[in-house]
C-alpha positions in Angstrom: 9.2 -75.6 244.3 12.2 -74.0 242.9 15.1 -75.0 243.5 17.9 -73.1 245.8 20.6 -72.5 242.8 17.7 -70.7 240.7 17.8 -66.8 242.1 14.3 -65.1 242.4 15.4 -62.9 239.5 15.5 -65.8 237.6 12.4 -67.8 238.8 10.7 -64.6 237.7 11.6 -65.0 234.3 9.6 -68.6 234.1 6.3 -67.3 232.8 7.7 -65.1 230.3 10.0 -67.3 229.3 7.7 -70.2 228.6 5.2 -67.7 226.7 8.3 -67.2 224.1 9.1 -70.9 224.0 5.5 -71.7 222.9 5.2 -68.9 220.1 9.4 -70.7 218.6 7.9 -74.2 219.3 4.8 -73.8 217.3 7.3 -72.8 214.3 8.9 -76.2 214.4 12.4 -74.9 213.3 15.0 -76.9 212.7 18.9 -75.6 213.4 19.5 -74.7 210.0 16.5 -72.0 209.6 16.8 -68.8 208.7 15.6 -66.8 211.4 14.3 -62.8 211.9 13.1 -61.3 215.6 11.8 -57.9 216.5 11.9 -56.4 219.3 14.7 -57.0 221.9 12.4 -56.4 225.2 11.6 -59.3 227.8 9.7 -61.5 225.0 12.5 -60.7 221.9 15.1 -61.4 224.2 14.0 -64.9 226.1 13.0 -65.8 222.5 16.3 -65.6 221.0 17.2 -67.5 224.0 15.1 -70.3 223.2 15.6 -70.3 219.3 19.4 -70.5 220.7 19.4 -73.1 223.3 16.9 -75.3 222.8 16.4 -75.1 218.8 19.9 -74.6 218.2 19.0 -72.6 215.4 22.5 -71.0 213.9 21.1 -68.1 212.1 19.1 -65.7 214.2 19.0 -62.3 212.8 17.5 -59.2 215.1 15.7 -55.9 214.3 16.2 -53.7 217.4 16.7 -49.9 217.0 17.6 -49.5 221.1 21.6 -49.9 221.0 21.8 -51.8 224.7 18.7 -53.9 224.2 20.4 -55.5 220.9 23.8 -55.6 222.7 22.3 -57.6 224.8 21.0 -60.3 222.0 24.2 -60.0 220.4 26.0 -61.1 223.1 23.9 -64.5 223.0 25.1 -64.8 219.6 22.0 -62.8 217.4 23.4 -60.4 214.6 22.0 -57.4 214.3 20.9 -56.3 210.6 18.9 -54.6 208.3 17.3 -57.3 206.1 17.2 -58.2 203.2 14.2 -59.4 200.8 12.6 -62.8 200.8 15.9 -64.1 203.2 14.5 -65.9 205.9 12.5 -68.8 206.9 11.1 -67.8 209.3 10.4 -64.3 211.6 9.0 -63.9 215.2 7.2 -60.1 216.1 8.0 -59.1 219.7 7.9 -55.4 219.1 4.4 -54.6 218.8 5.3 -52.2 215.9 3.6 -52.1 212.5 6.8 -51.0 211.0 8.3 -53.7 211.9 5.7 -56.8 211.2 5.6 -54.9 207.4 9.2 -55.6 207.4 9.0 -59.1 208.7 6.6 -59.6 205.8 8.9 -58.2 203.2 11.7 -60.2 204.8 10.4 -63.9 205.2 10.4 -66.2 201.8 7.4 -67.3 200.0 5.2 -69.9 202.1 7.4 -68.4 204.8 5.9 -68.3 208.6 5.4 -65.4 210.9 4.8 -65.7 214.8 3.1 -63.0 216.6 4.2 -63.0 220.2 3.6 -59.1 220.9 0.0 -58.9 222.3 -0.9 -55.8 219.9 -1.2 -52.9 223.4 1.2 -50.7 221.4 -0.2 -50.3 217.7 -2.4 -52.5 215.3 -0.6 -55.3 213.1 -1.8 -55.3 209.7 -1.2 -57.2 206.5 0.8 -55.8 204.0 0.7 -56.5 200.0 3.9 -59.1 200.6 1.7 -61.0 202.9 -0.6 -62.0 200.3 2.2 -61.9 196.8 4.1 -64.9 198.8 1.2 -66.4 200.6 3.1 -66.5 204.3 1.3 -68.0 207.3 0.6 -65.9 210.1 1.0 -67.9 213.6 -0.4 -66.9 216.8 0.6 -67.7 220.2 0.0 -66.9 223.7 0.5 -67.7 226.6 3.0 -70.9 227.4 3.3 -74.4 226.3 3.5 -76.4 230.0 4.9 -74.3 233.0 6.1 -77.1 234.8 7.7 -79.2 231.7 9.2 -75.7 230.9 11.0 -75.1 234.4 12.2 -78.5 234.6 14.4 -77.6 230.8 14.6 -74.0 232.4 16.2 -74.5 235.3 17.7 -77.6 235.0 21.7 -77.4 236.2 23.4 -77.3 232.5 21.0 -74.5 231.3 19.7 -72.1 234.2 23.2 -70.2 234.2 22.5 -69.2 230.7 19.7 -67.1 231.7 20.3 -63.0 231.1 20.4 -60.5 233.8 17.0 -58.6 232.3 16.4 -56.8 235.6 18.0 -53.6 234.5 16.5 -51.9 237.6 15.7 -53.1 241.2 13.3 -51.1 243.7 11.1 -51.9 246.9 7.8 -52.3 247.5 7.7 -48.5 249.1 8.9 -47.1 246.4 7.1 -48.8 243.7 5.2 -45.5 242.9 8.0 -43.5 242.9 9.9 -45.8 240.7 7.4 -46.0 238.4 6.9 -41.9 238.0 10.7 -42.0 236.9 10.0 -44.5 234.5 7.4 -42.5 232.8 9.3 -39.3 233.0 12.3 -41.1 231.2 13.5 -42.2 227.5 15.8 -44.5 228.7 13.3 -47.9 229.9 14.9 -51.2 231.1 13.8 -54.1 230.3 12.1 -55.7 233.5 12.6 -53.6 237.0 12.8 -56.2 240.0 10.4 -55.1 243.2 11.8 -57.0 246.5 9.0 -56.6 248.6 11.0 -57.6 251.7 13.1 -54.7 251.4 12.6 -51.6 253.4 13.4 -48.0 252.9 
């Protein structure tokens, strides 16, 4: 049951949301890591979220070429950077980019630990020569930790307001098809497109 001050926008973030918390969980961070995320899309961004608000981890460091997706990280207090060399602790891949797991290797310390939360639809992850020189420990993780346990931290009245507006886009159920033929036709994607299927056109 949800309850009445959580909007459907943000019941509809539950799922995804829980999928990142397992993947930062299974890192066990402490507040004082050193932490490095690709990828600001749904995953990248509910994970910062979590490393943020439930970890309270101080140093979380994003790699995000799109301008308004890191904007939006930034705003929940992420800095945006090119890293450095051996700097962090830890790293967690949203992107689905090979680009940018090879720099998550170069970027994490020896017996450092990588999370793979992208699900690999977009291009093959591969190990790089760093990988092996410092030994790093590549983590897996899908799908999330307890639904229910999740929603009651999620949703409960000190934290659900902290929850970002990712529906960029809204549409109906009519015009699904059309929406999504404007999607494909454009560079400029949002991050999650709301469908009311009560609405009419």
């Amino acid at each position: 049951m949800v309850p009445a001050y959580v909007s459907p926008r943000e019941a509809l973030l539950l799922i995804l949301s829980c999928d990142a918390a397992k993947g930062v969980r299974k890192l066990t961070l402490t507040p004082d890591a050193r932490v490095l995320v690709t990828g600001m899309g749904t995953i990248g961004w509910l994970t910062v979220h979590y490393l943020r608000h439930y970890v309270n981890v101080r140093q979380i460091d994003i790699i995000e070429p799109l301008a308004s997706r890191a904007e939006l990280a930034r705003q929940l207090g992420a800095h945006i950077v090119t890293p450095d060399s051996d700097t962090y602790d830890a790293a967690i891949e949203c992107s689905g980019r090979q680009a940018a797991f090879a720099e998550l290797q170069s970027a994490v310390r020896p017996h450092g630990a990588i999370c793979v939360l992208s699900d690999g639809n977009r291009e093959s992850l591969t190990l790089t020569p760093a990988f092996h020189a410092k030994e790093l420990q590549i983590i897996a993780s899908s799908d999330g930790w307890s639904y229910h346990m999740h929603a009651d931290w999620l949703f409960s009245n000190d934290r659900h307001a902290t929850l970002p507006a990712l529906f960029e886009q809204e549409t109906s159920f009519s015009e699904l098809a059309n929406c999504f033929a404007a999607l494909m036709a454009s560079t400029d994607l949002p991050i999650k497109v709301f469908v009311d299927y009560e609405q009419t056109s």
